[in-house]
PQR file with spaces between the fields and no chain letter, atoms N, CA, C, O and H, PARSE charges and radii, in Angstrom:
ATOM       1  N    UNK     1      16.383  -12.988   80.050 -0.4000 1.5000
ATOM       2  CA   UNK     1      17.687  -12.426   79.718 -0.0000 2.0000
ATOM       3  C    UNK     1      17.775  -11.033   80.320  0.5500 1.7000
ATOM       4  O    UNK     1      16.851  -10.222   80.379 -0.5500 1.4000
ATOM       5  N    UNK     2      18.968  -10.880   80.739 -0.4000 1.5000
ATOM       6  CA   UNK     2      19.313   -9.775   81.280 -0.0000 2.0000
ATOM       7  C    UNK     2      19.422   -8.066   80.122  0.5500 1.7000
ATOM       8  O    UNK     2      19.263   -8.183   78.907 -0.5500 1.4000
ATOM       9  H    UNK     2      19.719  -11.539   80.691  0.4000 1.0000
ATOM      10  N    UNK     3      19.593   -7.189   80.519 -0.4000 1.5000
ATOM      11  CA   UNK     3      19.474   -6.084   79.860 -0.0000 2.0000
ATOM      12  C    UNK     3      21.030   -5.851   79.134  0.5500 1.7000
ATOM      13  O    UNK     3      22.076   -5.733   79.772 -0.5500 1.4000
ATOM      14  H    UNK     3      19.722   -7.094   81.506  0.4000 1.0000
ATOM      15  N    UNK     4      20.903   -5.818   77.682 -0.4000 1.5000
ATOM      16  CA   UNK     4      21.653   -6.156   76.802 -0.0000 2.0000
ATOM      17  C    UNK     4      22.714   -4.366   76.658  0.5500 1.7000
ATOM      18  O    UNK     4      22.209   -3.249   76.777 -0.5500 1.4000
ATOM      19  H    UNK     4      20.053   -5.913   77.164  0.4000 1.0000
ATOM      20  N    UNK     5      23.945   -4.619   76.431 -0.4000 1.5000
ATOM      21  CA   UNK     5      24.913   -3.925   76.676 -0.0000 2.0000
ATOM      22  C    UNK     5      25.620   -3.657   75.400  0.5500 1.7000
ATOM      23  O    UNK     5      26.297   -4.563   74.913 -0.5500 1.4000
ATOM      24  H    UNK     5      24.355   -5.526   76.334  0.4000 1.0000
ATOM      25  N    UNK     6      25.516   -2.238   74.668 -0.4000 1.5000
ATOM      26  CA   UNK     6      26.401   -2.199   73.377 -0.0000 2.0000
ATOM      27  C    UNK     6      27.425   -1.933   73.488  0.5500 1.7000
ATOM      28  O    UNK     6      27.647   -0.877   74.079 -0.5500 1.4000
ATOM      29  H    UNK     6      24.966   -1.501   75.063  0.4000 1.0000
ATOM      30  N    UNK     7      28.639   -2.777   72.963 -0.4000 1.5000
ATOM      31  CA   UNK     7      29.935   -2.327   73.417 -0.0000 2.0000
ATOM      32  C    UNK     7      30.597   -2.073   71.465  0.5500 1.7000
ATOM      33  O    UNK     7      30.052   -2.397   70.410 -0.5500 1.4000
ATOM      34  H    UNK     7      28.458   -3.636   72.483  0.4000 1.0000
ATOM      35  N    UNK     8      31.692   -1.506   71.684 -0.4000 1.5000
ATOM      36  CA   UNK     8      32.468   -1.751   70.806 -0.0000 2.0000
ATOM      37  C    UNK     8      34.197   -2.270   71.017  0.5500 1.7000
ATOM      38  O    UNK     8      34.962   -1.808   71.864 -0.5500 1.4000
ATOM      39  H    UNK     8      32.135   -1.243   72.541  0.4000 1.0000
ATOM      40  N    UNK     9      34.529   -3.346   69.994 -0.4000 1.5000
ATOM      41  CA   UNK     9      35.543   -3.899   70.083 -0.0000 2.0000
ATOM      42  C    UNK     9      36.413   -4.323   68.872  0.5500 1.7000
ATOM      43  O    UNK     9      36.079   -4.485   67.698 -0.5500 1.4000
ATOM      44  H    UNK     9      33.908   -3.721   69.306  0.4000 1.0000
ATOM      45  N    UNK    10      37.993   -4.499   69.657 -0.4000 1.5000
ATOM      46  CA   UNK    10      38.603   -4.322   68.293 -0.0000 2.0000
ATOM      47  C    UNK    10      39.327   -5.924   68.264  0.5500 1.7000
ATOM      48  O    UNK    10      39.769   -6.444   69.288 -0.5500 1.4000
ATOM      49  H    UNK    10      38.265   -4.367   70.610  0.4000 1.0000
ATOM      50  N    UNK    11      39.356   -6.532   67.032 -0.4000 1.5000
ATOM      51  CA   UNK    11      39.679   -7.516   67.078 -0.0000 2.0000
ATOM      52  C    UNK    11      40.191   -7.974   65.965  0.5500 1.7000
ATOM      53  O    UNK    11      39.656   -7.596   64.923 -0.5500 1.4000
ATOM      54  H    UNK    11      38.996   -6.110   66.200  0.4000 1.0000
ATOM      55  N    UNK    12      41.642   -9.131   65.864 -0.4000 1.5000
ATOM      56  CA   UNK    12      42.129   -8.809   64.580 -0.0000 2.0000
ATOM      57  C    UNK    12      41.201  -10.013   63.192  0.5500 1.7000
ATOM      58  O    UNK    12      40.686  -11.103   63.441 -0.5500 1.4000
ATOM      59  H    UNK    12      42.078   -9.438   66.711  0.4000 1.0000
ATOM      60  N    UNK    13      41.243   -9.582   62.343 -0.4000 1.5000
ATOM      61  CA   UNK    13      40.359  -10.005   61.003 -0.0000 2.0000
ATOM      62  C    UNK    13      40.602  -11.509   61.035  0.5500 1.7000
ATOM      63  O    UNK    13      39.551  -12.145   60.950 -0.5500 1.4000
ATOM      64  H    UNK    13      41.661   -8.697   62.141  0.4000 1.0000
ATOM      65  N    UNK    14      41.666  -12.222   61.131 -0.4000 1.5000
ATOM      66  CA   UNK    14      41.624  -13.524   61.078 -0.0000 2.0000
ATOM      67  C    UNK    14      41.267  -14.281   62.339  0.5500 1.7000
ATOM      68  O    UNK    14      40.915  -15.459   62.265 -0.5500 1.4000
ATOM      69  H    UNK    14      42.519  -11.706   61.201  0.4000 1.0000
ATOM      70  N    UNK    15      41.342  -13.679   63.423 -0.4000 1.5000
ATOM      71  CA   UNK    15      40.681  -14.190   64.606 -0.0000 2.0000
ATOM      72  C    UNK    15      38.665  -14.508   64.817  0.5500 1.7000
ATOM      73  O    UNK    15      37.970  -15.340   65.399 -0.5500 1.4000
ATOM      74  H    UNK    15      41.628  -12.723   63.483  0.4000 1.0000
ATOM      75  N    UNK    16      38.378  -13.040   63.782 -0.4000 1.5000
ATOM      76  CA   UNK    16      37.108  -13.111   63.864 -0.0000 2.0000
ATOM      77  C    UNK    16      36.608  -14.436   62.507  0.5500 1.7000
ATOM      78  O    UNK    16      35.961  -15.477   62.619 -0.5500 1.4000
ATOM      79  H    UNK    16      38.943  -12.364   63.309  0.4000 1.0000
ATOM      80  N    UNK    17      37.022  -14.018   61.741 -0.4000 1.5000
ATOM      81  CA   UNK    17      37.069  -15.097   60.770 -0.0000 2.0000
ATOM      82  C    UNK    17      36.858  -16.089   61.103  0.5500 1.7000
ATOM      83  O    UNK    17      35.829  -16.611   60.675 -0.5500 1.4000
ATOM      84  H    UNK    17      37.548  -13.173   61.649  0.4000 1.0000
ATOM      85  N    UNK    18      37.706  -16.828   62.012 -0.4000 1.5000
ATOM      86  CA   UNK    18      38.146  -18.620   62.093 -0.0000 2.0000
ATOM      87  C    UNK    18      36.746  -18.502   63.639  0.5500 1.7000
ATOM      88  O    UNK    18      36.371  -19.575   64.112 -0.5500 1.4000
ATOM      89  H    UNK    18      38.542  -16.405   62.360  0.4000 1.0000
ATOM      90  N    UNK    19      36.296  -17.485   64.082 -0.4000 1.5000
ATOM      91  CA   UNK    19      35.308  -17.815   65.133 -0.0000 2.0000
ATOM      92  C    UNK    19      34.025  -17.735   64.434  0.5500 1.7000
ATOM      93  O    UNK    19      33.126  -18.313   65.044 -0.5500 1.4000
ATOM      94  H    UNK    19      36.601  -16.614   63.698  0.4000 1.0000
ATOM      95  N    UNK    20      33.702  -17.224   63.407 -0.4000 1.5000
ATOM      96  CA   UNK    20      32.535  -16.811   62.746 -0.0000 2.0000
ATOM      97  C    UNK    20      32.325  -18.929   61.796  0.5500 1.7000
ATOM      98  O    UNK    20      31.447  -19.790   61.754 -0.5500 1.4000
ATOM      99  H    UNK    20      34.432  -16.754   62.912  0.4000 1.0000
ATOM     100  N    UNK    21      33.496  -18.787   61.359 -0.4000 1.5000
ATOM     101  CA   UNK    21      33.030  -20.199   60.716 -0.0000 2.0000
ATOM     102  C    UNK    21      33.100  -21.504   61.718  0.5500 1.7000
ATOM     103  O    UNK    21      32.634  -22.609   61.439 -0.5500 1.4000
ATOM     104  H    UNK    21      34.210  -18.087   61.394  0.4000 1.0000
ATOM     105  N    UNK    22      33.874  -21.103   63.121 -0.4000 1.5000
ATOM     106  CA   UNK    22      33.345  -22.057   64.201 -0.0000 2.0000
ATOM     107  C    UNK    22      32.005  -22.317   64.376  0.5500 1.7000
ATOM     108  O    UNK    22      31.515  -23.406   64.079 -0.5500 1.4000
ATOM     109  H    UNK    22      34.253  -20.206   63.348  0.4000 1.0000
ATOM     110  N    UNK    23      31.336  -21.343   64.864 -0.4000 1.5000
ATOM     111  CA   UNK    23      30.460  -20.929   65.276 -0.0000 2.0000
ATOM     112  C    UNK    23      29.360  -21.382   64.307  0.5500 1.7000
ATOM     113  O    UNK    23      28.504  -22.245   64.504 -0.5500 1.4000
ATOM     114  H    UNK    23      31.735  -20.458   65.105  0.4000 1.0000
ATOM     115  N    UNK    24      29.555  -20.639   63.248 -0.4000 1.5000
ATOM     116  CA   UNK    24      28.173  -20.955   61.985 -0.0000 2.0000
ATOM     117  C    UNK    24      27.446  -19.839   62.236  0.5500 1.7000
ATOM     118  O    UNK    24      26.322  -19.758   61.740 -0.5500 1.4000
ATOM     119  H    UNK    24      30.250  -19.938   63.089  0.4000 1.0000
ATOM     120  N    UNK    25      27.894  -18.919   62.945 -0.4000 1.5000
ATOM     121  CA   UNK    25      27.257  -17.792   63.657 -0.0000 2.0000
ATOM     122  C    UNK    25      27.328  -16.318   62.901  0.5500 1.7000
ATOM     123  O    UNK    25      28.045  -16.093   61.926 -0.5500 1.4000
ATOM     124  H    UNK    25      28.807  -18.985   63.347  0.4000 1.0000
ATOM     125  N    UNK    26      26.529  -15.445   63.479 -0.4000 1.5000
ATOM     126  CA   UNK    26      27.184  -14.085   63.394 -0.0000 2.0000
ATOM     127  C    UNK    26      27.854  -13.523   64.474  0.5500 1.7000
ATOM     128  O    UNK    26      28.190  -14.047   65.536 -0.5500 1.4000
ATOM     129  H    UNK    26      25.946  -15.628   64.271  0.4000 1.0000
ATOM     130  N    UNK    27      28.019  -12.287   64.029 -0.4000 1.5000
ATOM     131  CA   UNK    27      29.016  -11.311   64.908 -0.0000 2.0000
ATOM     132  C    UNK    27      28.791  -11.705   66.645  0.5500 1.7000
ATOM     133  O    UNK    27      29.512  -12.338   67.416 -0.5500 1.4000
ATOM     134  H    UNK    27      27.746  -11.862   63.166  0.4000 1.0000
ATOM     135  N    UNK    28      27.554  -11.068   66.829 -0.4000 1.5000
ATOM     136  CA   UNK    28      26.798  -10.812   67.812 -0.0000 2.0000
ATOM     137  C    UNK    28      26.817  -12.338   68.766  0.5500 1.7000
ATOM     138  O    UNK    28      27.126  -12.507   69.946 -0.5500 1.4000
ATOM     139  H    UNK    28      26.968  -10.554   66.203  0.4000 1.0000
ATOM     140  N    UNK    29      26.505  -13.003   68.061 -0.4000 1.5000
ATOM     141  CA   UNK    29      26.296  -14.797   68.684 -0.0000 2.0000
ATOM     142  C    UNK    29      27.556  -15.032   69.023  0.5500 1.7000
ATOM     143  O    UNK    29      27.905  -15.502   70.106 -0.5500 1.4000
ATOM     144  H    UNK    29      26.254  -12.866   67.103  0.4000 1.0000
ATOM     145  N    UNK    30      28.492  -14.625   67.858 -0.4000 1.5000
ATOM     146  CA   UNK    30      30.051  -15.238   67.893 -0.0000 2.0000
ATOM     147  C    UNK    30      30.682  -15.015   69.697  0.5500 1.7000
ATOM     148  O    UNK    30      31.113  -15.743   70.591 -0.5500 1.4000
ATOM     149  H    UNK    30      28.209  -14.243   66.979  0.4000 1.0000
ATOM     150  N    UNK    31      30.386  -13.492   69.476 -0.4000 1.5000
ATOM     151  CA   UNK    31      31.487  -13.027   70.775 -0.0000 2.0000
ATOM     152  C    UNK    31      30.552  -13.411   72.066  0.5500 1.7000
ATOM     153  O    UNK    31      30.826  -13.664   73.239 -0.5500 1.4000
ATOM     154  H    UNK    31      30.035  -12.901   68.750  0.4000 1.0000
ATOM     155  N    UNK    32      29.462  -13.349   71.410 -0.4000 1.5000
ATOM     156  CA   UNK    32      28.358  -13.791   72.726 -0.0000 2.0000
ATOM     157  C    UNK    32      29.085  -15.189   73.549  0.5500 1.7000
ATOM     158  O    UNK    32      29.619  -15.124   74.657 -0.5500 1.4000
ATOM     159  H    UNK    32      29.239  -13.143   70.457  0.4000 1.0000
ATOM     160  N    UNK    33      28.963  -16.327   72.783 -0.4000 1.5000
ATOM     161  CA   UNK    33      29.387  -17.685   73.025 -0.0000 2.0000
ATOM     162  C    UNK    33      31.208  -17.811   73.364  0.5500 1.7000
ATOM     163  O    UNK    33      31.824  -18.658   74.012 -0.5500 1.4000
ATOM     164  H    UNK    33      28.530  -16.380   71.884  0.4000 1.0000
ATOM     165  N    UNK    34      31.578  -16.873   72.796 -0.4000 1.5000
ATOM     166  CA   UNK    34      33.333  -16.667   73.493 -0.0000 2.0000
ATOM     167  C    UNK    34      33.109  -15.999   75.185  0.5500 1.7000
ATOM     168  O    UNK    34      33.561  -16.345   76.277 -0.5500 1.4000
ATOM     169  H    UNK    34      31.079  -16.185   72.270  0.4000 1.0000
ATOM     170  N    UNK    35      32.300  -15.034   74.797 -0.4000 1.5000
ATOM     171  CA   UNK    35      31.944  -14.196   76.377 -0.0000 2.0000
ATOM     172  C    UNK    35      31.819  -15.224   77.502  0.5500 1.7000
ATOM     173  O    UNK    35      32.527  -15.144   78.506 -0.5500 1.4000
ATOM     174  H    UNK    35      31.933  -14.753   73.910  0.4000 1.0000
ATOM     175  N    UNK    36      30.651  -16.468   77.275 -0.4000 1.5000
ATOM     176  CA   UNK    36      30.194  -16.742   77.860 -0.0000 2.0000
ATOM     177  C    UNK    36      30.869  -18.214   78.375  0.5500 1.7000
ATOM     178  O    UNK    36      30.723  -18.910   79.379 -0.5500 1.4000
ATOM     179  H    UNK    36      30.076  -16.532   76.459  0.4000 1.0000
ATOM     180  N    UNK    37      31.716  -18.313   77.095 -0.4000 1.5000
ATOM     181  CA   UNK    37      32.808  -19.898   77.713 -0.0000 2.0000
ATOM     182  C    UNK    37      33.860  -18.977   78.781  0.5500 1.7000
ATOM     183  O    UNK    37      33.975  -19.369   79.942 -0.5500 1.4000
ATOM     184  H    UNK    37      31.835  -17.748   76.279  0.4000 1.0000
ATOM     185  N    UNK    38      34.536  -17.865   78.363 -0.4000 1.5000
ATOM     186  CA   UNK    38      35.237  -16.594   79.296 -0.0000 2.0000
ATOM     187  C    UNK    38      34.939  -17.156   80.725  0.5500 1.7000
ATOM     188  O    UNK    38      35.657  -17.893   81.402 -0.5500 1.4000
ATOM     189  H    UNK    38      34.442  -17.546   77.420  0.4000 1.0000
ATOM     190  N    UNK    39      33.376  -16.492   81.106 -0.4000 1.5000
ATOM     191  CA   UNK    39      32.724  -16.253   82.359 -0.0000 2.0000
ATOM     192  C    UNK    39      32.894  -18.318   82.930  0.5500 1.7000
ATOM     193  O    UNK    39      33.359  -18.723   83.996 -0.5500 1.4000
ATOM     194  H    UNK    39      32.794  -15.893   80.557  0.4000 1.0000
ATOM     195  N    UNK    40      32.431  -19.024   81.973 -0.4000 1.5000
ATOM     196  CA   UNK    40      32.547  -20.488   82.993 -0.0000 2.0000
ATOM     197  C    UNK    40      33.830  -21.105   82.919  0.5500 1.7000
ATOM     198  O    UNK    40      33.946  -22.283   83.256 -0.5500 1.4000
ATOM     199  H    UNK    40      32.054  -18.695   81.107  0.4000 1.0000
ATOM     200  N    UNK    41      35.010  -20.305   82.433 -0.4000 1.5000
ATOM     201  CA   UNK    41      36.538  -20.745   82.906 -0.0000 2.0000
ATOM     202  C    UNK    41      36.570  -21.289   84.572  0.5500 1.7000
ATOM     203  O    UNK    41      36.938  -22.343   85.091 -0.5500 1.4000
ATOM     204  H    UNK    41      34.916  -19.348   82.160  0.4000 1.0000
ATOM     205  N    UNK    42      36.038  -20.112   85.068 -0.4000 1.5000
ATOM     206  CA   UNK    42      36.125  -19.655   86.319 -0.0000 2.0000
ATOM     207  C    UNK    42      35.780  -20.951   87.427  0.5500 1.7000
ATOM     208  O    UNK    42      36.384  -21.447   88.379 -0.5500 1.4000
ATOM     209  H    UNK    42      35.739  -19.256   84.646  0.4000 1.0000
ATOM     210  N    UNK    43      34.335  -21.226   86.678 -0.4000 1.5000
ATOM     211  CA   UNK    43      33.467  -22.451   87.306 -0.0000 2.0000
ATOM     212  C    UNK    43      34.437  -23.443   87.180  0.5500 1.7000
ATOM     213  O    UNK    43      34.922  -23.785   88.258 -0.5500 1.4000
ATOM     214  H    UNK    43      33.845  -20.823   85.905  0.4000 1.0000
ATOM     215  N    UNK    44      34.960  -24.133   85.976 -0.4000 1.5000
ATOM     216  CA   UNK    44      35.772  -25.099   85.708 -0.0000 2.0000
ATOM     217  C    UNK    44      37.100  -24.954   86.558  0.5500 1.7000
ATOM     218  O    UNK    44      37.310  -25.921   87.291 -0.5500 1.4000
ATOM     219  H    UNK    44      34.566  -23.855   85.100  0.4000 1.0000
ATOM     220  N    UNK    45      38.082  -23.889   86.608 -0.4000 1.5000
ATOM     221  CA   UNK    45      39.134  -23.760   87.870 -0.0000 2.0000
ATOM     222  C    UNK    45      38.629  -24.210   89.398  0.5500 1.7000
ATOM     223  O    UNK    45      39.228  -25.090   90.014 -0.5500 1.4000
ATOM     224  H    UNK    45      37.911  -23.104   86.014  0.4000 1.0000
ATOM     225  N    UNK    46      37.439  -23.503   89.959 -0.4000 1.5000
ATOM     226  CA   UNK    46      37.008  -24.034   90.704 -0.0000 2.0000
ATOM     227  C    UNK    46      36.821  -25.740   90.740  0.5500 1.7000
ATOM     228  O    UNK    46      37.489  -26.213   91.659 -0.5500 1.4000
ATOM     229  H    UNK    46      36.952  -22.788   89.458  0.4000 1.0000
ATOM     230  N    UNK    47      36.351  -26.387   90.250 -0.4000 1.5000
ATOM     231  CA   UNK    47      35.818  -27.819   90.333 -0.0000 2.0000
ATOM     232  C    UNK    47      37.368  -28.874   90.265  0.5500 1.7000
ATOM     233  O    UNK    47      37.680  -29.917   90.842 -0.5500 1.4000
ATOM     234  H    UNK    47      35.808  -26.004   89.503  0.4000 1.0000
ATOM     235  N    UNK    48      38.054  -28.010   89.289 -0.4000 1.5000
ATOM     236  CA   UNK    48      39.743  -28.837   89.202 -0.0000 2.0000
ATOM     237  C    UNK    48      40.205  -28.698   90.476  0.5500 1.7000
ATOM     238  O    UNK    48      40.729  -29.734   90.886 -0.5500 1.4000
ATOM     239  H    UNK    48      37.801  -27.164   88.821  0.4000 1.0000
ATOM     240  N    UNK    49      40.199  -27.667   91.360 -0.4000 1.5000
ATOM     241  CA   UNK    49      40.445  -27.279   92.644 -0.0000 2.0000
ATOM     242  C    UNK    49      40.341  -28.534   93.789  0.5500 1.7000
ATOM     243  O    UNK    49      41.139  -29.015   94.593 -0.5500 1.4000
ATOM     244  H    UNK    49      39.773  -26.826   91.027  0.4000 1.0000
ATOM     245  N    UNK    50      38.925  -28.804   93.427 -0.4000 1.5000
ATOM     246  CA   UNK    50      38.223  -29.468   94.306 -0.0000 2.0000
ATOM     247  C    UNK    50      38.654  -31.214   93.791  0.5500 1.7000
ATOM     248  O    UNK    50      38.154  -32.218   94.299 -0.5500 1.4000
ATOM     249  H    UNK    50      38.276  -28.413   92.774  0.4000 1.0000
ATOM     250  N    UNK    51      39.521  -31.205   92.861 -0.4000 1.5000
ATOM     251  CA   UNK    51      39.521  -32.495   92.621 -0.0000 2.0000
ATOM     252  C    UNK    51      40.569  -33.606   93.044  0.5500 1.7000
ATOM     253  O    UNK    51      41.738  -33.568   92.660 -0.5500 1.4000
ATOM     254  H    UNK    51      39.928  -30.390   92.449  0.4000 1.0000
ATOM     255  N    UNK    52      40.107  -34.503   93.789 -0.4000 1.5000
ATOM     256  CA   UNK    52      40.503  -35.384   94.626 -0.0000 2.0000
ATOM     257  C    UNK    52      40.001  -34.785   96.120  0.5500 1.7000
ATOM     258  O    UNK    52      40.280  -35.626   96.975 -0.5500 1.4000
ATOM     259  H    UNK    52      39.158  -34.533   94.101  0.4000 1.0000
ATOM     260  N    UNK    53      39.504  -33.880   96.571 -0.4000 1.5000
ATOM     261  CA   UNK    53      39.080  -33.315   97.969 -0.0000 2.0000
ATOM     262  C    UNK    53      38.032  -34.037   98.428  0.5500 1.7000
ATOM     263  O    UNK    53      37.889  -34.227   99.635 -0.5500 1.4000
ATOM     264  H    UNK    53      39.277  -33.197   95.877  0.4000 1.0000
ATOM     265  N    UNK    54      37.112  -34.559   97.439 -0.4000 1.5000
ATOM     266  CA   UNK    54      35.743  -34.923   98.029 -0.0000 2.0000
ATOM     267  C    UNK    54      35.466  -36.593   98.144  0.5500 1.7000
ATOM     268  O    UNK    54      35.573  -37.540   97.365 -0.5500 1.4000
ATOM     269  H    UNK    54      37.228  -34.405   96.458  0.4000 1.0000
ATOM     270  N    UNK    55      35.182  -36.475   99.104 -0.4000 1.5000
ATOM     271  CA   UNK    55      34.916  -38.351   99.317 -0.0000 2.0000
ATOM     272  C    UNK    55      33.654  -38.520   99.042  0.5500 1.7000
ATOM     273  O    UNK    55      32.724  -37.926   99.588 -0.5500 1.4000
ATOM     274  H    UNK    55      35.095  -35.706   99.737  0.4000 1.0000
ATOM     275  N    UNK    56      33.578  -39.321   98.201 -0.4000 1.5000
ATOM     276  CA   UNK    56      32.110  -39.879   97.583 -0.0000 2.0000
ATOM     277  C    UNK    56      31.583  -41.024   98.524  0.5500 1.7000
ATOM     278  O    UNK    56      32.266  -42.048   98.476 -0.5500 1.4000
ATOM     279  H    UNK    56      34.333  -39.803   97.757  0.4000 1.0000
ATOM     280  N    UNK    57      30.818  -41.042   99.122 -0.4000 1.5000
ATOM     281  CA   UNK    57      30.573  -41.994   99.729 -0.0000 2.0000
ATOM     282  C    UNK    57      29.285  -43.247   98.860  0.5500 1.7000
ATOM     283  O    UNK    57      28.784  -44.119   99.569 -0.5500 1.4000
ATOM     284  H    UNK    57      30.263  -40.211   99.161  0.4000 1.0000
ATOM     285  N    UNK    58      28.957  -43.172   97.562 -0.4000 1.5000
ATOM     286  CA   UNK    58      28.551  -43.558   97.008 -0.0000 2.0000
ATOM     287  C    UNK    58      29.536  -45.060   96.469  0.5500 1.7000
ATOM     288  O    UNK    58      30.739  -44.811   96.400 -0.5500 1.4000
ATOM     289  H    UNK    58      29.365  -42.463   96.986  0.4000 1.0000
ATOM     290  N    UNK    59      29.143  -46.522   96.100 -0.4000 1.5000
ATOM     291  CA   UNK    59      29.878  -47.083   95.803 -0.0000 2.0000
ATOM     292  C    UNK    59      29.698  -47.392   94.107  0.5500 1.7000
ATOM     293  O    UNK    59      28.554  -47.464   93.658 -0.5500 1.4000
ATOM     294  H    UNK    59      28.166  -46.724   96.155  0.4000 1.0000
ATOM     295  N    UNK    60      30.663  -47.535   93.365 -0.4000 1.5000
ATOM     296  CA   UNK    60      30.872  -47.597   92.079 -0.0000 2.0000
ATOM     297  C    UNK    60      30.059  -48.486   91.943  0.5500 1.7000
ATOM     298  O    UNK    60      28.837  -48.340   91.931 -0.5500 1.4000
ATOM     299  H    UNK    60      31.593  -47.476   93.729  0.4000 1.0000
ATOM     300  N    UNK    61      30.708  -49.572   91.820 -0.4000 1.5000
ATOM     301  CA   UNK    61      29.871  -51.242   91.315 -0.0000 2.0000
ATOM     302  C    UNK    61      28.441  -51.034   91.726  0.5500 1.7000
ATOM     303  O    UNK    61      27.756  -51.320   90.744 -0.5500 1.4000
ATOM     304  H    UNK    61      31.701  -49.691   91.831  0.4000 1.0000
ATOM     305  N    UNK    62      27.864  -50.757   92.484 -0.4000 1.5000
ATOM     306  CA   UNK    62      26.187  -50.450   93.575 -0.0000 2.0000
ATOM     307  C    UNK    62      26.134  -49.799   92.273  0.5500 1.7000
ATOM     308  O    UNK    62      25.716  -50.698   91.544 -0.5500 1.4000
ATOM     309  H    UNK    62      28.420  -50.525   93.282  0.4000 1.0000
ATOM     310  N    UNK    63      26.300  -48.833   91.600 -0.4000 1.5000
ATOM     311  CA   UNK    63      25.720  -47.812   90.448 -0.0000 2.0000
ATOM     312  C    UNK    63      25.636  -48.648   89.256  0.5500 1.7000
ATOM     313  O    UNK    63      24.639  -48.714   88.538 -0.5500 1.4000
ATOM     314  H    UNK    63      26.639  -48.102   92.192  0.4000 1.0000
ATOM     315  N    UNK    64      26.833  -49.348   89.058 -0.4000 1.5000
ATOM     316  CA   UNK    64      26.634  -50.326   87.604 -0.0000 2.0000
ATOM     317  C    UNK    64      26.210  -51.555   87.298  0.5500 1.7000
ATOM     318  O    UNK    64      26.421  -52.318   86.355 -0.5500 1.4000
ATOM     319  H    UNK    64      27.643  -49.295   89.641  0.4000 1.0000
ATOM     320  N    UNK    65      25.327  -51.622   88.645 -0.4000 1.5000
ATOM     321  CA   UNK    65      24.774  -53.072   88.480 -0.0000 2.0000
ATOM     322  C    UNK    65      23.475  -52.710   88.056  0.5500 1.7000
ATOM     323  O    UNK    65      22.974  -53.657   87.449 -0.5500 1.4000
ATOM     324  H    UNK    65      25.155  -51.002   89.411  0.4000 1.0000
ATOM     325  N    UNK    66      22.466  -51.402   88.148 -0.4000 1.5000
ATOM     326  CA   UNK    66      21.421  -50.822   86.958 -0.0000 2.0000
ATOM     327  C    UNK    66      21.596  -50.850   85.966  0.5500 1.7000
ATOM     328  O    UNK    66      20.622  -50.970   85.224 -0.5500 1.4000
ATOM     329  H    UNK    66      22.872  -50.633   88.642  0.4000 1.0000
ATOM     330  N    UNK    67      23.314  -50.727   85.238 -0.4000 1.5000
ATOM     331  CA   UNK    67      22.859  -50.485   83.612 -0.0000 2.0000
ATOM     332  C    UNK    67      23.305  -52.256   82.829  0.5500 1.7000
ATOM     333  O    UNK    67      23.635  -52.564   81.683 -0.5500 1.4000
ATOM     334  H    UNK    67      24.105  -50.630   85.841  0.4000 1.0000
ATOM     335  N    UNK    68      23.099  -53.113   84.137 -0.4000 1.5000
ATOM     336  CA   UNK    68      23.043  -54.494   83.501 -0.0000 2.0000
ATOM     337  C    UNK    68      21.505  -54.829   82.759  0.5500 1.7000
ATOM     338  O    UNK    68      21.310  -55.910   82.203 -0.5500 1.4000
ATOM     339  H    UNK    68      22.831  -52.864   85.067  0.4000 1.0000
């Protein structure tokens, strides 16, 4: 893990609330795991981008005749 960063932030009481009992978490974990879905938005825009662009040259049926 990278070198950990104290910030302070303001956030309103029922927002933290309904993420704290998502979570099952505390403070720290809570915003951690919001931070970190934040940062892989990005990844996910990218890949929607790309969707329908790529030709698979793999054939479907060839793959599902293993899980006979």
């Amino acid at each position: 893990m990278s070198t950990a960063k104290k910030i302070t932030i303001h956030i309103e009481e029922n927002l933290l609330k309904k993420a704290l009992q998502s979570t099952g978490e505390g403070v720290t974990a809570t915003v951690r795991k919001g931070l970190q879905l934040v940062a892989a938005s990005l990844a996910y825009k990218k890949l929607l981008q790309l969707r329908g662009k790529y030709k698979f040259s793999i054939d479907l049926n060839e793959l599902r005749k293993d899980k006979k």
